[in-house]
DSSP file (Angstrom, degrees, kcal/mol; ACC not computed):
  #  RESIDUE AA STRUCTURE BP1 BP2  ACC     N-H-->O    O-->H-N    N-H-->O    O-->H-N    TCO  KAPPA ALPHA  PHI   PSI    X-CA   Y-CA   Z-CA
    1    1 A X              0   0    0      0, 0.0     2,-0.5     0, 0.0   103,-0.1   0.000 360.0 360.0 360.0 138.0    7.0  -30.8   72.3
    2    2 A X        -     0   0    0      2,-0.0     2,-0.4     0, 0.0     0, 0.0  -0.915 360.0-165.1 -65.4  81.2    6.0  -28.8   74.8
    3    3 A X        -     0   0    0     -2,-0.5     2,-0.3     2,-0.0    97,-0.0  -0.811   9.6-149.2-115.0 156.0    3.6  -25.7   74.0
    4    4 A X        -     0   0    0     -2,-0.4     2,-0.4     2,-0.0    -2,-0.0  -0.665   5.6-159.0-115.6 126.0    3.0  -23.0   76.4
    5    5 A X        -     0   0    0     -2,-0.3     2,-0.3     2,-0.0    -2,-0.0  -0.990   7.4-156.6-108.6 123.2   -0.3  -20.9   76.8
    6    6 A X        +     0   0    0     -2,-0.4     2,-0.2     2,-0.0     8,-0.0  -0.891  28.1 159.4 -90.5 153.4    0.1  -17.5   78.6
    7    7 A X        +     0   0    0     -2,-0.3     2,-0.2     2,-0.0    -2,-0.0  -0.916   8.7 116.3-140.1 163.5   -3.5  -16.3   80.2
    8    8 A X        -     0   0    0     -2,-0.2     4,-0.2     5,-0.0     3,-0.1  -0.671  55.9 -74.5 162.2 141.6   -4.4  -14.1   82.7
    9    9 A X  S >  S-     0   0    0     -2,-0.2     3,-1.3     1,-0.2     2,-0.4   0.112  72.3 -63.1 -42.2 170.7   -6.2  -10.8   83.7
   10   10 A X  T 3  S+     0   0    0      1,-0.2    -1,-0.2     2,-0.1     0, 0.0  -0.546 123.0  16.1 -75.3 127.6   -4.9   -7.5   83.0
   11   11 A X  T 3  S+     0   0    0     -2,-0.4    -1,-0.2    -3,-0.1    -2,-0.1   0.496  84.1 122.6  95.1  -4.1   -1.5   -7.0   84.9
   12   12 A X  S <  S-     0   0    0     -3,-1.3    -2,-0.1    -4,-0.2    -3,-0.1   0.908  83.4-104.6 -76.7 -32.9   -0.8  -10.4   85.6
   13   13 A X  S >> S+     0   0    0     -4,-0.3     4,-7.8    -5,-0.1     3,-1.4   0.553  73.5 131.6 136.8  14.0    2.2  -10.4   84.0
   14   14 A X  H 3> S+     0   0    0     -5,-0.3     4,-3.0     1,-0.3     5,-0.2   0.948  77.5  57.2 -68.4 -27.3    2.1  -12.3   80.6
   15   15 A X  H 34 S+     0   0    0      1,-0.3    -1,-0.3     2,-0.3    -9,-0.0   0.082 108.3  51.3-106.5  24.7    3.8   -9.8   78.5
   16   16 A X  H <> S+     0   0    0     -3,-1.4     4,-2.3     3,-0.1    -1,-0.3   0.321 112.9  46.9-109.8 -44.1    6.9  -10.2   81.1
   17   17 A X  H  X S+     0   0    0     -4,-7.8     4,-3.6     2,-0.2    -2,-0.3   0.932 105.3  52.4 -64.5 -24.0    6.7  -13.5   80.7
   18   18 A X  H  X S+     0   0    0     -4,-3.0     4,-2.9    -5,-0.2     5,-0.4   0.976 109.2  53.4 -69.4 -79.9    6.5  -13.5   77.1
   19   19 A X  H  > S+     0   0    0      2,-0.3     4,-1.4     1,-0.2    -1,-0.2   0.863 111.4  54.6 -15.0 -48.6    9.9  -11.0   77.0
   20   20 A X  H >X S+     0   0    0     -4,-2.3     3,-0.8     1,-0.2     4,-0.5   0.997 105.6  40.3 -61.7 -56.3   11.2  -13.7   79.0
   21   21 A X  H ><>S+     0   0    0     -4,-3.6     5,-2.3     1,-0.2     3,-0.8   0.823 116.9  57.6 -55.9 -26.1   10.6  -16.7   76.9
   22   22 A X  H ><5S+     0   0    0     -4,-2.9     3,-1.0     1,-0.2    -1,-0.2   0.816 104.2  56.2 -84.1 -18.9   11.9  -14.1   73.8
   23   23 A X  H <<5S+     0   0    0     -4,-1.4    -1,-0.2    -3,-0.8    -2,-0.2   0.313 106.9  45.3 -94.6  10.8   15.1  -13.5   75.6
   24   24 A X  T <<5S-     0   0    0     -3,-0.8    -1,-0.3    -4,-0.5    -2,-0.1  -0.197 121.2-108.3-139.3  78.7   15.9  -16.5   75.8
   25   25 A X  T < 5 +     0   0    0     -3,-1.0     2,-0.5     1,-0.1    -3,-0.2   0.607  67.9 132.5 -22.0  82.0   15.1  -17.3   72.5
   26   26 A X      < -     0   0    0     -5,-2.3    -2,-0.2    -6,-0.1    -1,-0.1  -0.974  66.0-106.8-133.2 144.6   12.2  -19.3   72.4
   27   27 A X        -     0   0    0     -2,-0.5     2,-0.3    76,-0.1    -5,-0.1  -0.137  30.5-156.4 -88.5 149.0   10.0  -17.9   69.8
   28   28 A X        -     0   0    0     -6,-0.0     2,-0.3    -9,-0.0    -1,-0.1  -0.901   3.1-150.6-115.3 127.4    7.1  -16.2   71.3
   29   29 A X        -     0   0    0     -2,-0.3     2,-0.4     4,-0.0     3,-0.1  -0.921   7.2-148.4-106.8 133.0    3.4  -15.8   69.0
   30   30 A X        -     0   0    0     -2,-0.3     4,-0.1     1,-0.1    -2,-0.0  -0.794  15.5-178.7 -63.9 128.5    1.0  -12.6   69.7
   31   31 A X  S  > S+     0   0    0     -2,-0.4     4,-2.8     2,-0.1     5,-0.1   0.482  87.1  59.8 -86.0 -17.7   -2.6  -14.0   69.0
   32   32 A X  H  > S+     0   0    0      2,-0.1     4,-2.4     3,-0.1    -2,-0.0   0.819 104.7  46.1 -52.8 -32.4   -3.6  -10.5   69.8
   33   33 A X  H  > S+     0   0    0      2,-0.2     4,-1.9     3,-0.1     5,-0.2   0.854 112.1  53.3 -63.9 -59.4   -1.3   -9.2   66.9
   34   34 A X  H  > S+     0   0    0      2,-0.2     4,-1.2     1,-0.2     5,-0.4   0.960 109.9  47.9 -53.7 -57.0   -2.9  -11.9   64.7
   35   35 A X  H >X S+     0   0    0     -4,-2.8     4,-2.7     2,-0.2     3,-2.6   0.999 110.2  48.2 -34.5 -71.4   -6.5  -10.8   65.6
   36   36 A X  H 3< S+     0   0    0     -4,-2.4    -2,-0.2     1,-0.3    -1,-0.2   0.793 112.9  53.7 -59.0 -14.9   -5.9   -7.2   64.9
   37   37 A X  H >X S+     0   0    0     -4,-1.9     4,-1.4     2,-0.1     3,-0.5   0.718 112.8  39.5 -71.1 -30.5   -4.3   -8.3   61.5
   38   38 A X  H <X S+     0   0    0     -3,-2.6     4,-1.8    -4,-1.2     3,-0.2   0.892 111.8  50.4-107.5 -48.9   -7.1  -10.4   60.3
   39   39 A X  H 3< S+     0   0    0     -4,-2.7    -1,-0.2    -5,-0.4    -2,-0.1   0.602 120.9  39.0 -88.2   9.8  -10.0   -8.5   61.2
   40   40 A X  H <4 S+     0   0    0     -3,-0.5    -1,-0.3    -5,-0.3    -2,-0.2   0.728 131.5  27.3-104.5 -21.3   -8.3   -5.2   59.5
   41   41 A X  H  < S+     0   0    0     -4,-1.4     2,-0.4    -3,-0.2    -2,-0.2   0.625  98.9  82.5-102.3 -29.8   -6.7   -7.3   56.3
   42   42 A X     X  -     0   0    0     -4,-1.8     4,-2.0     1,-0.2    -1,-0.0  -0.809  61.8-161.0-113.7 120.1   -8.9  -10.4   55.6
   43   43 A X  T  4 S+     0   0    0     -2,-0.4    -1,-0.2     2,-0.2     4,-0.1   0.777  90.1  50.3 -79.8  -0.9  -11.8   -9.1   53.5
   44   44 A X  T  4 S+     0   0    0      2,-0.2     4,-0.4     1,-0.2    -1,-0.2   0.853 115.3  53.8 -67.0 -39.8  -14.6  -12.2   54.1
   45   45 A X  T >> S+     0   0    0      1,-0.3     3,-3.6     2,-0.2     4,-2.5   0.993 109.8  47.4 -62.0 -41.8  -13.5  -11.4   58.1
   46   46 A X  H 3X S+     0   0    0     -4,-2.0     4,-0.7     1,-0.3    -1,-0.3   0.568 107.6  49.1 -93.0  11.1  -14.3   -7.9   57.5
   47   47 A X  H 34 S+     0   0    0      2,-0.1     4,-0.5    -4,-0.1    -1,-0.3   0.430 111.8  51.6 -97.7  15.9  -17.7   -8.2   55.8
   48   48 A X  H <> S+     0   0    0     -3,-3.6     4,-5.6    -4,-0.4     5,-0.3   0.858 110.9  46.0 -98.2 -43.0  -18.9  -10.6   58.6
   49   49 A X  H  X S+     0   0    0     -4,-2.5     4,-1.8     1,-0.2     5,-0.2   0.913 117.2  49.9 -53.4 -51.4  -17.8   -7.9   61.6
   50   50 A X  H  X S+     0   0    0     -4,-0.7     4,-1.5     1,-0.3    -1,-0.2   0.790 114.4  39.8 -97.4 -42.7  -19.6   -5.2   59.2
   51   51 A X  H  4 S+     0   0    0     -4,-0.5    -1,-0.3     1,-0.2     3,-0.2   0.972 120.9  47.3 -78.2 -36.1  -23.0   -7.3   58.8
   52   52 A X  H  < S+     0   0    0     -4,-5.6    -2,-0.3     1,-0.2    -1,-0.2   0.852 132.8  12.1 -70.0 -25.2  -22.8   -8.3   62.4
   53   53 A X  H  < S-     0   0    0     -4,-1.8    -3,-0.2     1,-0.3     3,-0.2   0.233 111.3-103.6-139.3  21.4  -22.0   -4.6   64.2
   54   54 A X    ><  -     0   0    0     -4,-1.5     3,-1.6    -3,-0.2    -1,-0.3  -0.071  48.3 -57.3  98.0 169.9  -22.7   -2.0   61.2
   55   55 A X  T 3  S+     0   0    0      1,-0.2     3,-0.3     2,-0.1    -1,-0.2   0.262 125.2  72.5 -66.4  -9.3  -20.9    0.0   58.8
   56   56 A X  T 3  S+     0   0    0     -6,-0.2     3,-0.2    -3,-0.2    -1,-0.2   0.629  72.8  77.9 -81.0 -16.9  -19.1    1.7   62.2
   57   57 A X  S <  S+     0   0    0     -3,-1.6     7,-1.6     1,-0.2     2,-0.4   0.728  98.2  49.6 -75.6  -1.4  -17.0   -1.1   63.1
   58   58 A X  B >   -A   63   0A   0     -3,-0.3     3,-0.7     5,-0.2     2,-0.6  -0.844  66.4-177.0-115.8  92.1  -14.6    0.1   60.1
   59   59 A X  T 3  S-     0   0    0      3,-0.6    -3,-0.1    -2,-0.4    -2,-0.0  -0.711  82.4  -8.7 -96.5 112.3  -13.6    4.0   60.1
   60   60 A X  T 3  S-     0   0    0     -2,-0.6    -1,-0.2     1,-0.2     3,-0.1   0.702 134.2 -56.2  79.0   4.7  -11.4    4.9   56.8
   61   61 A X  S <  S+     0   0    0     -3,-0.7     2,-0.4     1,-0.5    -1,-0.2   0.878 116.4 108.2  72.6  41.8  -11.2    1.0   56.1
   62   62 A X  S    S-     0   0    0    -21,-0.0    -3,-0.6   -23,-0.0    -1,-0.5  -0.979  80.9 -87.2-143.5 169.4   -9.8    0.1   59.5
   63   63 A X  B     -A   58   0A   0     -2,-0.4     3,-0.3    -5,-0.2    -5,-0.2  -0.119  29.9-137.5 -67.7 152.9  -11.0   -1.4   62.1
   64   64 A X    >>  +     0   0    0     -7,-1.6     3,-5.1     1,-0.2     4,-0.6   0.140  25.3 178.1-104.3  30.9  -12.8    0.8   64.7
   65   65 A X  H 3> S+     0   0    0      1,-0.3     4,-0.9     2,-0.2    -1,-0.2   0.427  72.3  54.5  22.8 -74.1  -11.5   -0.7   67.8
   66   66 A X  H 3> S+     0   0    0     -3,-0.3     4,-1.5     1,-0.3    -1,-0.3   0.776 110.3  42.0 -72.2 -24.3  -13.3    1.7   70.1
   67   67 A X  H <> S+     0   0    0     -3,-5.1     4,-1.7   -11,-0.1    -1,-0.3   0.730 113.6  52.9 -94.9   0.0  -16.8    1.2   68.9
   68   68 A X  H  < S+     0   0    0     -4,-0.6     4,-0.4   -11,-0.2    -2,-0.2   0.730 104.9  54.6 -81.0  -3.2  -16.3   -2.3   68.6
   69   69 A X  H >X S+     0   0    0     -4,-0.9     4,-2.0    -5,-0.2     3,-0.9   0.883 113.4  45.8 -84.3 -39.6  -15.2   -2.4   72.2
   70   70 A X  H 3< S+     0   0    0     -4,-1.5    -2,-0.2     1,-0.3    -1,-0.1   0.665 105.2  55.0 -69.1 -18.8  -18.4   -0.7   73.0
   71   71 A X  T 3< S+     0   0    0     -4,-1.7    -1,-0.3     1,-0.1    -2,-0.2   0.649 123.1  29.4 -61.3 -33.9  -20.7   -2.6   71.1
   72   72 A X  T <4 S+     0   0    0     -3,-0.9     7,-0.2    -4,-0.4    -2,-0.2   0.467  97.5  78.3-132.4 -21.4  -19.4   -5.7   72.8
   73   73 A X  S  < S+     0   0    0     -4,-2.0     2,-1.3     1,-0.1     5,-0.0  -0.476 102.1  28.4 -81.1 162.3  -18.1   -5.2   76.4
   74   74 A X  S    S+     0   0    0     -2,-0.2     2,-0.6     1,-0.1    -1,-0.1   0.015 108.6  87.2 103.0 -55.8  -20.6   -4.9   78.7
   75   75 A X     >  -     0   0    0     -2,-1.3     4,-1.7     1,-0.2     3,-0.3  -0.934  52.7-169.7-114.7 105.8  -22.8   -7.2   76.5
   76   76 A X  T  4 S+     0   0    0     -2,-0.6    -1,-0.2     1,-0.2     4,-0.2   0.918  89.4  49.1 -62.4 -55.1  -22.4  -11.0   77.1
   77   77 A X  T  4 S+     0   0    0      1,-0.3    -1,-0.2     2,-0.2     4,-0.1   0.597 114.5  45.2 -54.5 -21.4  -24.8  -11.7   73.3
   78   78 A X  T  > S+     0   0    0     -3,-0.3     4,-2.1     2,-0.2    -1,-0.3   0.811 112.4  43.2-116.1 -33.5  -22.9   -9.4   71.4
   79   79 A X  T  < S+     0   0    0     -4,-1.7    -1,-0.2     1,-0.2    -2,-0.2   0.436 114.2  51.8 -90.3  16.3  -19.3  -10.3   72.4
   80   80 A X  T  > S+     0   0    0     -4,-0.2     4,-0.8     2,-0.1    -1,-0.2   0.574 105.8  58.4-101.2 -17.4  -20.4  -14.2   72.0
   81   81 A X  H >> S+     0   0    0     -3,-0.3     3,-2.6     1,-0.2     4,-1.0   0.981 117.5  36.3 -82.1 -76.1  -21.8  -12.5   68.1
   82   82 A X  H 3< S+     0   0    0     -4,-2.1    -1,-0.2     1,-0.3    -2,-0.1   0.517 116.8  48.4 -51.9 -16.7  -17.7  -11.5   67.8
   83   83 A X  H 34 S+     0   0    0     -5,-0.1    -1,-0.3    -4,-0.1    -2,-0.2   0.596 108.6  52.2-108.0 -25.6  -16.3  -14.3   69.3
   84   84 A X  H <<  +     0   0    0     -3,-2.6     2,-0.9    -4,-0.8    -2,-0.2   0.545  67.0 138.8 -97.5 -10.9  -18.6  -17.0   67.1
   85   85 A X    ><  -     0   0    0     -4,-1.0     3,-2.2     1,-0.2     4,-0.5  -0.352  44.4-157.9  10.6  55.1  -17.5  -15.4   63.7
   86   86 A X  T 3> S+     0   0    0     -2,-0.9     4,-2.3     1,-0.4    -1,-0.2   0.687  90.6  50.8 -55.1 -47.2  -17.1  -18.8   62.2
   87   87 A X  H 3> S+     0   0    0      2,-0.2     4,-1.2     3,-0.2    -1,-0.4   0.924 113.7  44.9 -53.0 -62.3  -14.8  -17.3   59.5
   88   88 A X  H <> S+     0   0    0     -3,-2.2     4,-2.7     2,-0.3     5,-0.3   0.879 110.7  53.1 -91.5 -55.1  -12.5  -15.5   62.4
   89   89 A X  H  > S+     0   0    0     -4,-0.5     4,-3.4     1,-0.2     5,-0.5   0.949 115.9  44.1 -34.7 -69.9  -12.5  -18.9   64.8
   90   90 A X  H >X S+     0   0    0     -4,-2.3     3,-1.8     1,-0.2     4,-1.4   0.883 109.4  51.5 -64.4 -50.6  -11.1  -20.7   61.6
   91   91 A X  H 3X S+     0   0    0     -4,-1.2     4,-3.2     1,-0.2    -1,-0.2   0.821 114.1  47.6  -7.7 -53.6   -8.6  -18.1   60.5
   92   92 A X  H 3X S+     0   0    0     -4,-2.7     4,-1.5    -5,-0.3    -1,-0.2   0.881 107.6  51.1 -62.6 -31.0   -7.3  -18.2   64.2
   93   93 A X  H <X S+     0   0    0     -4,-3.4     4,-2.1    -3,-1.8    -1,-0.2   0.883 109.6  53.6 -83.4 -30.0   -7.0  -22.1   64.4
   94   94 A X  H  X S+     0   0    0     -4,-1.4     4,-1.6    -5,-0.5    -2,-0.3   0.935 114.8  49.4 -80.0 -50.4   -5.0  -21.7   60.8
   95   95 A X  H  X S+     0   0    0     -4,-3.2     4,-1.9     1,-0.2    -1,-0.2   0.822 107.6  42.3  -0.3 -73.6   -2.8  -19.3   62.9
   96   96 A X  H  X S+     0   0    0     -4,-1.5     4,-2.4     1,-0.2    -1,-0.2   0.855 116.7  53.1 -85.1 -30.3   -2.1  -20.8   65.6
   97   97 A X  H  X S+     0   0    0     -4,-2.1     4,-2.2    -3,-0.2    -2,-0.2   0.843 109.0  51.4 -28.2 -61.8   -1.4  -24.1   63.1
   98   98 A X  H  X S+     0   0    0     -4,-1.6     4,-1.4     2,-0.3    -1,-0.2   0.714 117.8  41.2 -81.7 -45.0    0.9  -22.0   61.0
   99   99 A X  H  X S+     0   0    0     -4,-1.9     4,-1.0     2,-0.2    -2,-0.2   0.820 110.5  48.5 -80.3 -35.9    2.9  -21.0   64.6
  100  100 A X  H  X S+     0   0    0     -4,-2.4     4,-2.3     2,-0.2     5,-0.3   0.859 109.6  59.6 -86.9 -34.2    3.1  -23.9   66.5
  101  101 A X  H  X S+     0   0    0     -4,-2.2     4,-2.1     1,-0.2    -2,-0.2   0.937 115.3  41.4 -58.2 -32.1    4.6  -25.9   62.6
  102  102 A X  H  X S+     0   0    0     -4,-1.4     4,-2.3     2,-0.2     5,-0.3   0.822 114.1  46.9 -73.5 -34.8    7.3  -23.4   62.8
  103  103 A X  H  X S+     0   0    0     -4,-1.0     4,-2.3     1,-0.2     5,-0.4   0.979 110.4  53.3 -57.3 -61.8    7.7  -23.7   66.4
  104  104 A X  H  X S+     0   0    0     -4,-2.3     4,-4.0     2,-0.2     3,-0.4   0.904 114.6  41.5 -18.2 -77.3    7.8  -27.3   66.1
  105  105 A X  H  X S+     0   0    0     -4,-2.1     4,-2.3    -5,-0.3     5,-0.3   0.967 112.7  53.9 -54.3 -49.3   10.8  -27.1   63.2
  106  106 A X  H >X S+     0   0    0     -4,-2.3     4,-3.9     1,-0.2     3,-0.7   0.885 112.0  46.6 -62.3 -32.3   12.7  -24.4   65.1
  107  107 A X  H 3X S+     0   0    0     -4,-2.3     4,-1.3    -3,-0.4    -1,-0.2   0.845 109.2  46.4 -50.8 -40.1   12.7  -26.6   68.1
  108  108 A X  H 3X S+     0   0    0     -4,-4.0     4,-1.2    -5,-0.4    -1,-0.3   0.790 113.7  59.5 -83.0  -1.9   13.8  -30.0   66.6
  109  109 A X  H <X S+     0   0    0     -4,-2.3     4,-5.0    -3,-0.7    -2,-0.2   0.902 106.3  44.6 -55.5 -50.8   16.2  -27.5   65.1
  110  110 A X  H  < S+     0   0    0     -4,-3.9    -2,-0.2    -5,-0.3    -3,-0.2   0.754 107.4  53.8   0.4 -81.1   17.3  -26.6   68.5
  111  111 A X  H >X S+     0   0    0     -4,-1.3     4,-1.3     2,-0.3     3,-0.7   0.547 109.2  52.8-128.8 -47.8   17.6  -29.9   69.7
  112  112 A X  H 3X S+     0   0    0     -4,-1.2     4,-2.1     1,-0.2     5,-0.2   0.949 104.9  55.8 -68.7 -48.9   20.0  -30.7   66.6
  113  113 A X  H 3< S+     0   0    0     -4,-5.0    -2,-0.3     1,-0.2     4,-0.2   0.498 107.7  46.3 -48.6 -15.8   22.1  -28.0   67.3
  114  114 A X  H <> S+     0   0    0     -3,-0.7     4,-2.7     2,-0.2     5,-0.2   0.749 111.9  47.5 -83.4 -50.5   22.7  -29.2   70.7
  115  115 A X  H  X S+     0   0    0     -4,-1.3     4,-1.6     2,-0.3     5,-0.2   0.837 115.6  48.0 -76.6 -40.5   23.4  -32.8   69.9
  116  116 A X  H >X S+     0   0    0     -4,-2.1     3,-0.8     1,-0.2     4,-0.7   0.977 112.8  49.4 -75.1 -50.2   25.8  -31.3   67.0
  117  117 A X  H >4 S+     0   0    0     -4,-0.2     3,-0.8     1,-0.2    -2,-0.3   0.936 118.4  40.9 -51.9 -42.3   27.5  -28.8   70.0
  118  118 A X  H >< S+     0   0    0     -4,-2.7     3,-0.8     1,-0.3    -1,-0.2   0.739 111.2  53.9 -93.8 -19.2   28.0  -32.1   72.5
  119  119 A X  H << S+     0   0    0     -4,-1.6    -1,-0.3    -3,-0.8    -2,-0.2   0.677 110.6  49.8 -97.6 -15.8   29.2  -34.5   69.7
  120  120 A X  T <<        0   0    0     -3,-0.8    -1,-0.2    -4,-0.7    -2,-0.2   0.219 360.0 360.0-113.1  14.0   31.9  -31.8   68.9
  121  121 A X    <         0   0    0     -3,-0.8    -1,-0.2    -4,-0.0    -2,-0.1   0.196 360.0 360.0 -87.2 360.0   33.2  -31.3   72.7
């Protein structure tokens, strides 16, 4: 099976490609989506963010985007702090695990569905 990474600067054009690959249905995973899910929803993630960048990365019990962007941009130490989050790294890998076993089935589903279309021509 084939799986497909988009990367790229801002503008480059993933999130046209991604639209592409969803219109013609092959199923397309955010890991941005996935981030912002865990680090508002999983609480272990969100006492690690809290001890590593204060009682400010969470306003109202969400995440606090814009001071974590500021804590972290800018500062090579501090977004390697967010980025090495041993809890968040593993969370992510269980993600992306989770996405590519369903990709996996819907494909060899695919792949059966074709075989089933050509045997019945």
């Amino acid at each position: 099976m084939l799986r497909v990474g988009l990367t790229g600067g801002i503008g480059s054009g993933k999130s046209t490609v991604a639209a592409i690959f969803e219109t013609l249905g092959i199923p397309v995973s955010y890991a941005d989506d996935e981030a912002k899910r865990l680090m508002n929803e999983d609480p272990a993630l969100r006492e690690a963010i809290s001890r590593e960048f204060g009682a400010e990365a969470y306003t109202g019990g969400v995440l606090n985007r814009k001071y974590l962007a500021s804590q972290v941009f800018g500062d090579a130490a501090k977004l390697e702090q967010l980025n090495e989050v041993s809890l968040w790294i593993e969370q992510y890998r269980q993600f992306m695990e989770r996405k590519f076993d369903s990709l996996e089935s819907y494909l060899a589903k695919l792949q059966k569905d074709k075989k089933y279309a050509k045997k019945r021509k």
